[in-house]
N, CA, C and O atoms as CSV, one atom per row, in Angstrom:
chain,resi,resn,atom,element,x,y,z
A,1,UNK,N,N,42.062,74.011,-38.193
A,1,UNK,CA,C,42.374,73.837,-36.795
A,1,UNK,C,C,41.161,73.270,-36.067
A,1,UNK,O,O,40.023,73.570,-36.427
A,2,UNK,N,N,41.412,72.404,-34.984
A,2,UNK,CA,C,40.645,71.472,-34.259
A,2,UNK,C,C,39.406,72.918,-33.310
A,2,UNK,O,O,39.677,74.075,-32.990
A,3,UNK,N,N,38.926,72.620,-33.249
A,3,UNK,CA,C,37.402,73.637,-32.269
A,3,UNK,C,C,38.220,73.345,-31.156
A,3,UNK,O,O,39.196,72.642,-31.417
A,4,UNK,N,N,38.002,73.891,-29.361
A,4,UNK,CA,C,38.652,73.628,-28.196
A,4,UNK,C,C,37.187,73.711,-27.419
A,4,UNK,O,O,36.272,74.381,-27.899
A,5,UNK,N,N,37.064,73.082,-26.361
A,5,UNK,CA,C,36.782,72.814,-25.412
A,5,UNK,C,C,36.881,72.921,-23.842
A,5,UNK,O,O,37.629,72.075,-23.353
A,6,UNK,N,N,36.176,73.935,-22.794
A,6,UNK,CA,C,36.753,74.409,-21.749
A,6,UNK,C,C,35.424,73.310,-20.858
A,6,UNK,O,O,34.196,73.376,-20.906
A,7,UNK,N,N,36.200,72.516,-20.222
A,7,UNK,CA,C,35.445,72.031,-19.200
A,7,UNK,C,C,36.482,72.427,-17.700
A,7,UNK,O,O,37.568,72.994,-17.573
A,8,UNK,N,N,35.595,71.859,-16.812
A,8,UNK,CA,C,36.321,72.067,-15.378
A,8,UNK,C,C,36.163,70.868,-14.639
A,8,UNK,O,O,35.039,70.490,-14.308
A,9,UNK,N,N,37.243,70.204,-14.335
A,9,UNK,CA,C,37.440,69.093,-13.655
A,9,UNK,C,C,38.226,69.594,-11.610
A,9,UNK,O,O,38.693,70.657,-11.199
A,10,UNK,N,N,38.064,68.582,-11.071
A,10,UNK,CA,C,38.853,68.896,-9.790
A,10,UNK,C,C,39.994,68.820,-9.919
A,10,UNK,O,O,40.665,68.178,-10.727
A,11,UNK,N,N,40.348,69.668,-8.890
A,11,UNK,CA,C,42.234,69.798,-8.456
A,11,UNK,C,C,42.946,68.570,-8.651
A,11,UNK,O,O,44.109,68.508,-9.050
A,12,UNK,N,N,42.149,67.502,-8.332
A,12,UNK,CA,C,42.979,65.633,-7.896
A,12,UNK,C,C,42.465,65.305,-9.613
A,12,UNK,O,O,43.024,64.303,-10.061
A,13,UNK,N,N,41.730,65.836,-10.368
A,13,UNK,CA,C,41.723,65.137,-11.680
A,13,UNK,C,C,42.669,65.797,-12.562
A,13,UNK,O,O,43.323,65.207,-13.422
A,14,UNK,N,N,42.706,66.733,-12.379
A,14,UNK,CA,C,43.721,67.977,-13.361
A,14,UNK,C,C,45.532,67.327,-12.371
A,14,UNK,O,O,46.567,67.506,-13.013
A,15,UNK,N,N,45.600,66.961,-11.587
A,15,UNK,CA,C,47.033,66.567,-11.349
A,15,UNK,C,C,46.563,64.681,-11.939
A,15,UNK,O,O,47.477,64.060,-12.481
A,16,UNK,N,N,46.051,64.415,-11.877
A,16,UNK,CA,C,46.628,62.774,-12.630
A,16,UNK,C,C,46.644,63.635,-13.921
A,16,UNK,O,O,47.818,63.839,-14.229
A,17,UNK,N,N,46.070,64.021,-14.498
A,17,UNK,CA,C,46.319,64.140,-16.249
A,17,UNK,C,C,47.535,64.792,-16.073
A,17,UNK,O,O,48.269,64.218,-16.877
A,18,UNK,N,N,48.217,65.678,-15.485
A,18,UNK,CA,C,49.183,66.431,-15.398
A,18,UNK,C,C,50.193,64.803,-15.381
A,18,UNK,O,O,50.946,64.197,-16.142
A,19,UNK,N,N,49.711,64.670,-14.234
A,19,UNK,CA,C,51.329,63.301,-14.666
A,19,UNK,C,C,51.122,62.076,-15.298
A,19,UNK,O,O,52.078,61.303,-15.360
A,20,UNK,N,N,50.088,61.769,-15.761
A,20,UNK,CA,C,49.472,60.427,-17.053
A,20,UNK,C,C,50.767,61.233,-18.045
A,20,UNK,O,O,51.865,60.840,-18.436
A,21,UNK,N,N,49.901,62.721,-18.227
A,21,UNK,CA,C,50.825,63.029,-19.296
A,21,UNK,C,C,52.390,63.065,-19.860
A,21,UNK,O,O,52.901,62.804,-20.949
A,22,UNK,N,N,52.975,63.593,-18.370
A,22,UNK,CA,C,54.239,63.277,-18.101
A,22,UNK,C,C,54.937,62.037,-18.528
A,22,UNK,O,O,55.946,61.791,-19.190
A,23,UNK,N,N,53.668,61.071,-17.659
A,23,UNK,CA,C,54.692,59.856,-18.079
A,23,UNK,C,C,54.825,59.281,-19.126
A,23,UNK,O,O,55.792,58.577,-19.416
A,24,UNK,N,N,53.527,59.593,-20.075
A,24,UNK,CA,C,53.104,58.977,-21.120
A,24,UNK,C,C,54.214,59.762,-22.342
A,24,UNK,O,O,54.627,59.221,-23.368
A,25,UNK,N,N,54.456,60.872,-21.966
A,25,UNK,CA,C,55.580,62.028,-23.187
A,25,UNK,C,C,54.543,62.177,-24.433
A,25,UNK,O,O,54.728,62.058,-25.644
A,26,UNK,N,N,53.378,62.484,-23.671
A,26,UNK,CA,C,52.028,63.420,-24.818
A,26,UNK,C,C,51.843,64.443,-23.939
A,26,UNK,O,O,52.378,64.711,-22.863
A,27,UNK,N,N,50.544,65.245,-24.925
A,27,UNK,CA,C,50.180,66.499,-24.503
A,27,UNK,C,C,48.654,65.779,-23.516
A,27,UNK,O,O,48.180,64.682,-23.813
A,28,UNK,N,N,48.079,66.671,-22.342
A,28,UNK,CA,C,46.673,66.461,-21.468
A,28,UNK,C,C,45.783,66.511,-23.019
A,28,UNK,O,O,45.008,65.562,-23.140
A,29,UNK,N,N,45.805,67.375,-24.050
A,29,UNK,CA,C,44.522,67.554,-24.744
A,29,UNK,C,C,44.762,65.935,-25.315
A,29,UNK,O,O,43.743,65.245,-25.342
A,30,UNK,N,N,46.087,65.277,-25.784
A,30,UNK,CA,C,46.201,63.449,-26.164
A,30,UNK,C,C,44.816,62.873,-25.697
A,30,UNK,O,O,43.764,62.607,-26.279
A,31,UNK,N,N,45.455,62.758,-23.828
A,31,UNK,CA,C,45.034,61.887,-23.190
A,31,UNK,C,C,43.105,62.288,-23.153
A,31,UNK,O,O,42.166,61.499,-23.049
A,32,UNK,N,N,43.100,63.493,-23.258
A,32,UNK,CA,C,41.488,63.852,-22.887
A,32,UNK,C,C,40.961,63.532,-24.144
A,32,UNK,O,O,39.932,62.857,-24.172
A,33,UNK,N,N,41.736,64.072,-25.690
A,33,UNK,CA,C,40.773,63.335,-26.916
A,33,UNK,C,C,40.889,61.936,-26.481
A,33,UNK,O,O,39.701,61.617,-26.517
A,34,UNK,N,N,41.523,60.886,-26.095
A,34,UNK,CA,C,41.962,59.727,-26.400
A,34,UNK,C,C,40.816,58.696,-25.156
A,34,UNK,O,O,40.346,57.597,-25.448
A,35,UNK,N,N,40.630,59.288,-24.054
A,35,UNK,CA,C,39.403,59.233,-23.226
A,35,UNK,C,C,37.818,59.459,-23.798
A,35,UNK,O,O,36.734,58.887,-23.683
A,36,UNK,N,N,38.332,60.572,-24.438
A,36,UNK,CA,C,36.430,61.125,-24.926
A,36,UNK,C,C,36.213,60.456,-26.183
A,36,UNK,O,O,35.141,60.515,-26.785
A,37,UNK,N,N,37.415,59.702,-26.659
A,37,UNK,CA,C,36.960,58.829,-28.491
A,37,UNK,C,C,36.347,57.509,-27.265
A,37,UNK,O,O,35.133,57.370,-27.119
A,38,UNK,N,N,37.160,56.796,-26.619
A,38,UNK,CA,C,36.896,55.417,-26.096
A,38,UNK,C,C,35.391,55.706,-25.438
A,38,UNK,O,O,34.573,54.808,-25.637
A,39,UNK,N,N,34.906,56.946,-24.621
A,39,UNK,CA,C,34.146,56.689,-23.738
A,39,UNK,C,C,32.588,56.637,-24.649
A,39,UNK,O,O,31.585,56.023,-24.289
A,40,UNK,N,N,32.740,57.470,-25.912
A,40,UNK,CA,C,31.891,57.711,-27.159
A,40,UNK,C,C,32.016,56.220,-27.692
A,40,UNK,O,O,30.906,55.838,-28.064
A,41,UNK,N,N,32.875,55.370,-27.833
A,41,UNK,CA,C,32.861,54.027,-28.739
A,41,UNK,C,C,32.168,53.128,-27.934
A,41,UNK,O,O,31.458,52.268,-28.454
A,42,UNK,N,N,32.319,53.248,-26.404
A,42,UNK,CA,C,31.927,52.286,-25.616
A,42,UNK,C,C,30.508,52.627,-25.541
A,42,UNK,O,O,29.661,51.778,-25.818
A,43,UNK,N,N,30.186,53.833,-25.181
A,43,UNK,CA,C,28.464,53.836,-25.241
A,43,UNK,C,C,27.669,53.579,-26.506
A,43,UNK,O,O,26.466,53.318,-26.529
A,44,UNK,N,N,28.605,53.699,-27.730
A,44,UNK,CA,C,27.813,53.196,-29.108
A,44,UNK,C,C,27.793,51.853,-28.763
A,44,UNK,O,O,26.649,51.409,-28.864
A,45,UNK,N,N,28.493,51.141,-28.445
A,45,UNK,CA,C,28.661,49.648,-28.661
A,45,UNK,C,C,27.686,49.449,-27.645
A,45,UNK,O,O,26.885,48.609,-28.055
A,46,UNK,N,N,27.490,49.716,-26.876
A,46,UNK,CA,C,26.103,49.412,-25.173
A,46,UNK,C,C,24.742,49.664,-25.704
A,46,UNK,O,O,23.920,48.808,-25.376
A,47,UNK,N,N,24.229,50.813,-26.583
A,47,UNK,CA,C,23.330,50.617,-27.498
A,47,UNK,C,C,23.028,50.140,-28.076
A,47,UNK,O,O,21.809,49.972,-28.125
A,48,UNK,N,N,23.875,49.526,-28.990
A,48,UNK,CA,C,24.099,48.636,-30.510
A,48,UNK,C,C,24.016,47.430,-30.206
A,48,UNK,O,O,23.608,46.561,-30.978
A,49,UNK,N,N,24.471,47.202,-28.811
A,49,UNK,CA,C,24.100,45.650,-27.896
A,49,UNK,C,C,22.425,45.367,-28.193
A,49,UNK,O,O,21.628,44.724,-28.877
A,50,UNK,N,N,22.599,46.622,-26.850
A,50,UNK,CA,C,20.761,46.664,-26.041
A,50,UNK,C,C,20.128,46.677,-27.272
A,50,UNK,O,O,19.299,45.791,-27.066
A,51,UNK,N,N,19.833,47.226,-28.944
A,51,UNK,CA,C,19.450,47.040,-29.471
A,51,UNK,C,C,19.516,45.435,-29.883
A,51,UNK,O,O,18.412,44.890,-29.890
A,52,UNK,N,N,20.474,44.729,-30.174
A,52,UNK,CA,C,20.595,43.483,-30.547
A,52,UNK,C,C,20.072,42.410,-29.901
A,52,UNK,O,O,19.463,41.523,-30.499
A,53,UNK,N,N,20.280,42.417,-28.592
A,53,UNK,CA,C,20.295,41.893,-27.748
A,53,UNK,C,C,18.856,40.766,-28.113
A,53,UNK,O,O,18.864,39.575,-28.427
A,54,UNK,N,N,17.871,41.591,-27.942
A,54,UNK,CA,C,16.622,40.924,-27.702
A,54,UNK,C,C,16.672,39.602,-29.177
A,54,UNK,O,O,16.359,38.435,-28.936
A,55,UNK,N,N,16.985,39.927,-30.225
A,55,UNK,CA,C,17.201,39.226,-31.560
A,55,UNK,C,C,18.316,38.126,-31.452
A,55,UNK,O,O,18.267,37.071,-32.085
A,56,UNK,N,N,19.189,38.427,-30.705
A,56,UNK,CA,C,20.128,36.852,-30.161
A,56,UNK,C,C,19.220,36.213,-29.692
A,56,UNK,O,O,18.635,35.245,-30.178
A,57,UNK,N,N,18.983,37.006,-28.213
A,57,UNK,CA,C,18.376,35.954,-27.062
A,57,UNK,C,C,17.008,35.226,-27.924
A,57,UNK,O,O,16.559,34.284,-27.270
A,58,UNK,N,N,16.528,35.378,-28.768
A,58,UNK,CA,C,15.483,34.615,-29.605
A,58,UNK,C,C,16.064,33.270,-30.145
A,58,UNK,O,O,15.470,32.192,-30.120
A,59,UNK,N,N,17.390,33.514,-30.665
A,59,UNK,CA,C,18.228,32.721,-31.572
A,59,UNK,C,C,18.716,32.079,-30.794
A,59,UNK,O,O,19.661,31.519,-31.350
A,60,UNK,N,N,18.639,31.716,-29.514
A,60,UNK,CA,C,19.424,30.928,-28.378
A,60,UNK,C,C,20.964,31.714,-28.060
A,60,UNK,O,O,21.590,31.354,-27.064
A,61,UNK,N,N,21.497,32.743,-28.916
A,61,UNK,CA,C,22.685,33.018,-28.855
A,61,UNK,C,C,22.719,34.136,-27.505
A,61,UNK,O,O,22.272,35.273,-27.352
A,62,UNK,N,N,23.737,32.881,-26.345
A,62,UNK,CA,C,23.081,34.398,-24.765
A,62,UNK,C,C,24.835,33.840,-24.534
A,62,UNK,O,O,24.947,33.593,-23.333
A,63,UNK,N,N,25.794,33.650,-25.052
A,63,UNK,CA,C,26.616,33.697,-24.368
A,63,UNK,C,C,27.892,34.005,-25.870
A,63,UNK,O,O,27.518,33.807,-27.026
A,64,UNK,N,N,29.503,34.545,-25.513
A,64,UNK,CA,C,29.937,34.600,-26.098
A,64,UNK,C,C,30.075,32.952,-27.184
A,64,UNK,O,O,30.268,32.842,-28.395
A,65,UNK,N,N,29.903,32.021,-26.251
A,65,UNK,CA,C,30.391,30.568,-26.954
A,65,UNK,C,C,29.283,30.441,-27.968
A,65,UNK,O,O,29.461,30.189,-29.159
A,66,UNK,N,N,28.247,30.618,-27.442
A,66,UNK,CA,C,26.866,30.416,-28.863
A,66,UNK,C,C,27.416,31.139,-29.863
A,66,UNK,O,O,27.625,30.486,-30.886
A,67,UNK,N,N,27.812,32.642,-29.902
A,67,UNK,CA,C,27.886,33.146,-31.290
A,67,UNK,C,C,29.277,32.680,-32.143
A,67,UNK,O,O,29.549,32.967,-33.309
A,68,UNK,N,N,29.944,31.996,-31.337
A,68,UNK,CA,C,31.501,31.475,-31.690
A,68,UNK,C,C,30.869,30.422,-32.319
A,68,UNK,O,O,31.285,30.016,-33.404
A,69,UNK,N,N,29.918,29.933,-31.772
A,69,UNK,CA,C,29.646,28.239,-32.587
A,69,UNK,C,C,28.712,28.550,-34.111
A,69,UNK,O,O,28.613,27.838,-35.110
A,70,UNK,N,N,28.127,29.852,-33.818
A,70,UNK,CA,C,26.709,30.480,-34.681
A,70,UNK,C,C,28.054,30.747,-36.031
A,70,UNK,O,O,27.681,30.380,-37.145
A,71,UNK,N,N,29.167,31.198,-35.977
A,71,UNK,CA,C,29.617,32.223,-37.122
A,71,UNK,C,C,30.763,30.817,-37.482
A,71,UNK,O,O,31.185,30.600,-38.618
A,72,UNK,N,N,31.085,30.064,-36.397
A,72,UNK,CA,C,32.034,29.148,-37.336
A,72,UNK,C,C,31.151,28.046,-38.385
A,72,UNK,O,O,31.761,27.296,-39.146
């Protein structure tokens, strides 16, 4: 069985998940794992940038079109 988690959100955040959920026909714990995987993927990827970053901008590669032209 999954570990649980007690956080405390406001009155106006606990009613959107109440009806996300509704409308969506999942459970609030769905929508809250399904928030806390994306918000964890997005800050790996913002690191994994800022790490990179400096090693493009050397390579001339500063825009999506450079690395489109770099990999074809």
């Amino acid at each position: 069985m999954a570990d649980a988690i007690t956080i405390r959100v406001s009155k106006q955040l606990k009613k959107d998940i109440d009806e996300a959920a509704k409308k969506e026909h999942v459970s609030k714990s769905e929508i809250l794992r399904e928030a806390i995987v994306k918000y964890i993927a997005i800050k790996k990827y913002r690191r994994l940038r800022n790490k990179v970053l400096p090693f493009a901008e050397a390579r001339g590669l500063l825009t999506d079109e450079d690395i489109m032209k770099e990999i074809s």
